[in-house]
C-alpha positions in Angstrom: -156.2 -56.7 -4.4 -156.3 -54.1 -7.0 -156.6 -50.7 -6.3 -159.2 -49.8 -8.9 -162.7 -51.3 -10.4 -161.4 -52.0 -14.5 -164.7 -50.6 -16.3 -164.8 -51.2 -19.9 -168.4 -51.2 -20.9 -170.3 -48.6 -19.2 -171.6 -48.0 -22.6 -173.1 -51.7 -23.4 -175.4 -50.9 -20.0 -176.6 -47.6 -21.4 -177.3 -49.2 -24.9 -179.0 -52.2 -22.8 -181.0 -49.2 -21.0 -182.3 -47.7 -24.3 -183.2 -51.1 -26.2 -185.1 -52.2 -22.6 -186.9 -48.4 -22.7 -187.6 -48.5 -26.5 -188.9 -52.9 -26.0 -190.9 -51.7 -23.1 -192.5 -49.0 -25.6 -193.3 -51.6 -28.4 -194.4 -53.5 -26.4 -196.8 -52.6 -24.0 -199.7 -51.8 -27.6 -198.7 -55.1 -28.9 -199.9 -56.6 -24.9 -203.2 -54.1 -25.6 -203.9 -55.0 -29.3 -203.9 -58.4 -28.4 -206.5 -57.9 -25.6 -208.6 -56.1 -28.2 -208.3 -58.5 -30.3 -209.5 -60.9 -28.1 -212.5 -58.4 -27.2 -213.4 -57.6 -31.0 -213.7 -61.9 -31.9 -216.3 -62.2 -28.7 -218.4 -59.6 -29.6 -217.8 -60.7 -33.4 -218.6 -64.3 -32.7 -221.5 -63.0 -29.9 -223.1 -59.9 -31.5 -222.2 -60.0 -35.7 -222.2 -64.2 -36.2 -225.3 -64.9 -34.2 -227.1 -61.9 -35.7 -226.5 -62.8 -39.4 -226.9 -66.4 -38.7 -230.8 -66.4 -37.0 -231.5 -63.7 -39.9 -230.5 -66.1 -42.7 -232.4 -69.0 -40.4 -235.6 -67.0 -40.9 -234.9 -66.5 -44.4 -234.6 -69.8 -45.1 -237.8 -70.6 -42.9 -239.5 -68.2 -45.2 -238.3 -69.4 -48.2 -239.0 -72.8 -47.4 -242.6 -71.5 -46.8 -243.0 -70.4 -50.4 -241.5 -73.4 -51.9 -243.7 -75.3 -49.8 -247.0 -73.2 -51.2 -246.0 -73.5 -54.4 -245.7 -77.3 -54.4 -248.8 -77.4 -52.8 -250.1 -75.0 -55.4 -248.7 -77.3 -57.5 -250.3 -80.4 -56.7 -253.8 -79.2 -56.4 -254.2 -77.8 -60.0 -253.0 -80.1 -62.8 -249.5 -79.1 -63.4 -247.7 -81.7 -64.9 -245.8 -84.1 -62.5 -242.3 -82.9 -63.1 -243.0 -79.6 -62.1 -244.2 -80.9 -58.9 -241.2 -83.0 -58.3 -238.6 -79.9 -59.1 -240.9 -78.2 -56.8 -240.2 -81.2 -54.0 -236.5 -80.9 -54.9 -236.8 -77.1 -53.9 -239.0 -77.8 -50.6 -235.9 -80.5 -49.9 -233.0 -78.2 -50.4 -234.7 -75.7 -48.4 -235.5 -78.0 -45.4 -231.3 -78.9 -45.4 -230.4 -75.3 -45.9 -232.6 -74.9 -42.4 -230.6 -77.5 -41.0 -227.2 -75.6 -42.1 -228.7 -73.1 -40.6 -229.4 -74.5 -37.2 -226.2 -76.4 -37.3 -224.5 -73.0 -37.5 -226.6 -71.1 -34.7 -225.4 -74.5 -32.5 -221.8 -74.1 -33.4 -221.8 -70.4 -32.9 -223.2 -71.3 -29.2 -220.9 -73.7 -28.5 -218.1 -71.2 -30.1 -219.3 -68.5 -27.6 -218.9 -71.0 -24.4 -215.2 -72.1 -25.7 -213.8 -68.7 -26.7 -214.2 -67.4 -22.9 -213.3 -71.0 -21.9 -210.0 -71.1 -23.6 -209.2 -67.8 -24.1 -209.7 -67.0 -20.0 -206.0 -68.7 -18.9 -204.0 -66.7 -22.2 -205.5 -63.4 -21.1 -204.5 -63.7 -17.6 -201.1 -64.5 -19.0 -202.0 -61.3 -20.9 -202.3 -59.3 -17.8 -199.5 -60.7 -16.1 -197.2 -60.3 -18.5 -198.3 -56.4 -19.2 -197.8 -55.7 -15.0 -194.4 -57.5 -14.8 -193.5 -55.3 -17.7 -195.6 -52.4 -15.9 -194.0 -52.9 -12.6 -191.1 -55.2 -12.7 -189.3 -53.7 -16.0 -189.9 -50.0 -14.9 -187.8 -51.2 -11.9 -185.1 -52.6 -13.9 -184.9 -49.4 -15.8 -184.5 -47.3 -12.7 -182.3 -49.7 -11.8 -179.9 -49.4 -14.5 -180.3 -45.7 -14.4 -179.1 -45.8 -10.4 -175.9 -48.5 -11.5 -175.3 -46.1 -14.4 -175.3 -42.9 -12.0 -173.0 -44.6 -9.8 -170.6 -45.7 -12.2 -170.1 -42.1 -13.3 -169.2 -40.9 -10.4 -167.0 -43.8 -9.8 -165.3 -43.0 -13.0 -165.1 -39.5 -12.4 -163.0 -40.2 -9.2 -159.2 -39.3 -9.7 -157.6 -42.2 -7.8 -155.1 -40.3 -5.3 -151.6 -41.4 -4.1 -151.6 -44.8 -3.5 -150.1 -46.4 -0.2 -146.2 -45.5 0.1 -144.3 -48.7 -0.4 -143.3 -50.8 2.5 -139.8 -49.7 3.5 -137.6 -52.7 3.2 -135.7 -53.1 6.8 -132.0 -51.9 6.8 -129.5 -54.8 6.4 -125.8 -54.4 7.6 -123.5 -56.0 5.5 -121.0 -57.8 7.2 -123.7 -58.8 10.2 -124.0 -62.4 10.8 
């Protein structure tokens, strides 16, 4: 059994310890920025989507409400036909702009459902992840700070004298 511990990288643990300190640092605002991420796309989807989207739905409503007088302006006084049917063509386009509309203000609900849905599992992932690396990796680092400790003062112990060496027992020559 040898007499001493053969340390040769003391050094790769403290450079270890700093890389895990300075990953820990990075890190823990990339965890964060993801969470607000996730915060700023519900309240986009929730607040700035469905906003926009039911005010161009009553623009469209009212813009189908004037094309809709004009034709009918149209087609009580004696404008010529054409008019009238580029007129219906504009009442037409307005009626499937609605529906675009609609079809939006659907998606956008369904969107809103989904998003906590899906997104529900990945942040609790989220939040796992940010206390193991809370908890658990602070841990490690005091850890390695403790093993480090220890193998300083290890290495800063002089070894003393070892054991004497086992006397060899006296032969006579010439005994038998």
């Amino acid at each position: 059994m040898a007499d001493q511990a053969k340390i040769s990288s003391v050094e790769a643990l403290e450079t270890f310890r700093a890389r895990l300190i300075v990953f820990l640092g990075q890190a823990r605002p990339v965890l964060d920025e993801v969470g607000g991420e996730m915060t700023r796309t519900r309240l986009w989807l929730q607040n700035d989507q469905r906003m926009f989207w039911e005010q161009e739905l009553r623009r469209r409503e009212r813009r189908l409400e004037e094309a809709k007088q004009e034709l009918f302006s149209a087609r009580m006084s004696a404008i010529p036909t054409g008019t009238a049917a580029l007129l219906q063509m504009t009442v037409q386009r307005w009626q499937r702009a609605i529906q675009e509309a609609e079809a939006k203000l659907k998606a956008l609900r369904r969107w809103e459902h989904e998003i906590d849905d899906r997104a529900a599992p990945m942040l609790k992932q989220l939040d796992q992840l940010r206390g193991f690396l809370a908890s658990d990796m602070a841990q490690a680092v005091a850890y390695l700070d403790r093993a480090l400790t220890a193998l300083d003062a290890y290495r800063s112990v002089t070894p003393g004298p070892g054991p004497a060496p086992a006397a060899k027992p006296a032969t006579t020559e010439g005994q038998a």
